[in-house]
C-alpha positions as CSV (number, residue, x, y, z in Angstrom):
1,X,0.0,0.0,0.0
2,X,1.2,3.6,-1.0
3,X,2.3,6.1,1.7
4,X,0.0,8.6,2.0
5,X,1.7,11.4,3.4
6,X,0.2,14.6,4.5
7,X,0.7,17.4,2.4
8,X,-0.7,20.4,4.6
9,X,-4.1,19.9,3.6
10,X,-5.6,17.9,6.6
11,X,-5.6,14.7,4.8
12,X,-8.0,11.8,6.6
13,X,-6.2,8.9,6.0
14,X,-2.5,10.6,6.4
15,X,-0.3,7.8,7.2
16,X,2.8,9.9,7.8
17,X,3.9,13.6,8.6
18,X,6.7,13.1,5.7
19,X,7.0,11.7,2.2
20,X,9.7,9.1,0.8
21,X,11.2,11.9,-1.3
22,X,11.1,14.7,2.1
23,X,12.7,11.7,4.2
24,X,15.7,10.5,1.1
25,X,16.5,14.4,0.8
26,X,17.1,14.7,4.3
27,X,19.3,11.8,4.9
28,X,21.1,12.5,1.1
29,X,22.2,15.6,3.0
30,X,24.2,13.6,5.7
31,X,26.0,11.5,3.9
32,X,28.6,9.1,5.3
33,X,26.6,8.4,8.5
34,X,25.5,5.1,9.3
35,X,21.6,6.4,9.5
36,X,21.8,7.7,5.9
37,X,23.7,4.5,4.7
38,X,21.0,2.4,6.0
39,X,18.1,4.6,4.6
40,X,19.5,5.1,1.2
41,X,20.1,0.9,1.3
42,X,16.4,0.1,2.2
43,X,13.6,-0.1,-0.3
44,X,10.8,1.8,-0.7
45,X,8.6,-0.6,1.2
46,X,10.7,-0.5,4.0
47,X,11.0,3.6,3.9
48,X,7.1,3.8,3.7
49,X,6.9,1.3,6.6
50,X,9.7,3.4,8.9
51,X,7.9,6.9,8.1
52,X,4.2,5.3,9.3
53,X,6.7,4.2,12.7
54,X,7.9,7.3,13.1
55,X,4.6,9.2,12.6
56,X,3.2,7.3,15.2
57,X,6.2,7.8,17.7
58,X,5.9,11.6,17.1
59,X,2.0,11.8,17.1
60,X,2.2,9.6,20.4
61,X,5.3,11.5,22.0
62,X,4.2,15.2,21.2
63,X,1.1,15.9,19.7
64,X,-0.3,17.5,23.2
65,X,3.0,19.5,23.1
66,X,2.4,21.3,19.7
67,X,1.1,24.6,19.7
68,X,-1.9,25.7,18.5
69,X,-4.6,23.1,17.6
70,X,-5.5,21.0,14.7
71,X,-6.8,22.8,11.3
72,X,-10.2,20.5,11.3
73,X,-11.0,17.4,13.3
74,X,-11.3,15.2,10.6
75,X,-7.7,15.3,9.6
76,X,-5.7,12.0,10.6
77,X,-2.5,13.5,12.4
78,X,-1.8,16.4,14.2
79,X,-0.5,18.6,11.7
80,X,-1.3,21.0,9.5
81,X,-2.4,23.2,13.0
82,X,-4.4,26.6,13.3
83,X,-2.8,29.1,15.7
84,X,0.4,27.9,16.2
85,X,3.5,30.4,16.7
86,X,6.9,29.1,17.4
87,X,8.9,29.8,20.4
88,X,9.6,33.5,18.8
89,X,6.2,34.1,18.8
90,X,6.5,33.8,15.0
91,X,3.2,32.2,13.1
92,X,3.6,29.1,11.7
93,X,1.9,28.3,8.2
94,X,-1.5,26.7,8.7
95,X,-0.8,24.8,5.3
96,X,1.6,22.9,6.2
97,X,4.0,20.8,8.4
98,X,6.8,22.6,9.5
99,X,10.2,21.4,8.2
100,X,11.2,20.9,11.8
101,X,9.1,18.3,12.3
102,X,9.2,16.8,8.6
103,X,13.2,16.2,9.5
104,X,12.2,14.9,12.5
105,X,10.1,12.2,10.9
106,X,12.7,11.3,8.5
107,X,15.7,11.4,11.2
108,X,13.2,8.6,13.7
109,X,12.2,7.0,9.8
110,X,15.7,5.8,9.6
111,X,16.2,5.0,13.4
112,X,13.0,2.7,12.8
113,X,14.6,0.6,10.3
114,X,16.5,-1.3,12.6
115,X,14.9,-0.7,16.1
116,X,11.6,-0.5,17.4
117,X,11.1,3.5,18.5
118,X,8.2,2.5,21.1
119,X,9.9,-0.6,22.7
120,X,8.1,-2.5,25.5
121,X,9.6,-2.0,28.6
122,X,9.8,-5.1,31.5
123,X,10.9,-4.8,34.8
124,X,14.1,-6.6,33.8
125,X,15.0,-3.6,31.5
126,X,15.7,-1.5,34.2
127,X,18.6,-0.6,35.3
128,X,19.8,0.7,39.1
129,X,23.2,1.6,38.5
130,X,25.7,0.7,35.8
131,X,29.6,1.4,35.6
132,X,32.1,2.1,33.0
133,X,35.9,2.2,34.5
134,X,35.7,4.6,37.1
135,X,32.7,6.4,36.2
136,X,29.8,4.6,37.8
137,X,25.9,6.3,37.2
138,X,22.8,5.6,39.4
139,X,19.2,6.1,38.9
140,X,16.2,6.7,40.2
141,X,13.9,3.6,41.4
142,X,11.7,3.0,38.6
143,X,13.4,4.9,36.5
144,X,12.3,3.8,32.5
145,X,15.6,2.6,30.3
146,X,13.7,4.6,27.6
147,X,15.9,5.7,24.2
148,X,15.3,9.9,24.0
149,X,15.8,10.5,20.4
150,X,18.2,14.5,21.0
151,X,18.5,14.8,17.5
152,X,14.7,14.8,17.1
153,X,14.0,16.8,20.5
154,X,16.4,19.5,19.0
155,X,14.9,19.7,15.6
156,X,11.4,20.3,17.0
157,X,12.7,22.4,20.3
158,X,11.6,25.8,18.2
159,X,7.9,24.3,18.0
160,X,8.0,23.5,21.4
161,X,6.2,26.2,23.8
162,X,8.0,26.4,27.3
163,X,5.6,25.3,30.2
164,X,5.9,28.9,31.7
165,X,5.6,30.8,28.5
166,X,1.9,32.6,27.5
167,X,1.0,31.2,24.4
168,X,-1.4,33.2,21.7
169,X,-4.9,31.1,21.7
């Protein structure tokens, strides 16, 4: 089955906030790293398959983060959004998905070809302290052994409205 990527227009049955082409432009421009070898080796099936994963990770991790709210309630995924400003308090185009978050979809698309993004987590995946030569770390009980994706978190940061800041409605 086709991708069917959302193009700014609210689609219904969006399957993903970025297209094949969006996603290989993006990693062609970092090329030499393992993440970009491994996407520009995979097939088309297997792209379209990673950008639905990482669509889902990103609607599930951040779409009550976004700002603004979603251009009509029958659209599928969370973007294109109606009165959302970035962190400047600069508008962002209701026609759209930002190219933050399109980059971001592509950087998790290629993270999803070899690793589950939402893994399930058992008590035996836990870990209390852990040491490395003379550096030794400890965590909090119950603390998750959950991946955090930076490169992801720093592509959308400028979308991203700080708890304490007043944020047009």
């Amino acid at each position: 089955m086709a991708l069917i990527d959302e193009d700014g227009t609210g689609k219904a049955d969006a399957e993903s906030l970025c297209s094949v082409s969006a996603a290989n432009a993006y990693h062609e421009g970092r090329t030499g790293t393992a993440l970009a070898t491994a996407w520009a080796a995979a097939g088309d099936p297997a792209k379209e398959s990673a950008l639905r994963q990482a669509t889902d990770w990103l609607e599930g991790e951040y779409a009550a983060l976004w700002p603004g709210r979603k251009k009509t309630s029958a659209q599928a995924l969370s973007w294109p959004r109606y009165g959302a400003y970035d962190i400047n308090n600069l508008p962002i185009d209701e026609s759209s998905v930002p190219v933050p978050v399109v980059k971001a979809c592509a950087a998790l698309a290629a993270r999803a070809l070899s690793t589950p993004l939402s893994a399930d987590l058992t008590r035996s995946t836990y870990v209390k302290s852990q040491s490395v030569g003379s550096l030794s770390q400890t965590f909090a009980d119950g603390a998750p052994a959950e991946t955090v994706y930076t490169e992801v978190h720093r592509l959308l940061a400028p979308l991203l409205q700080p708890a304490n800041k007043m944020v047009r409605a």
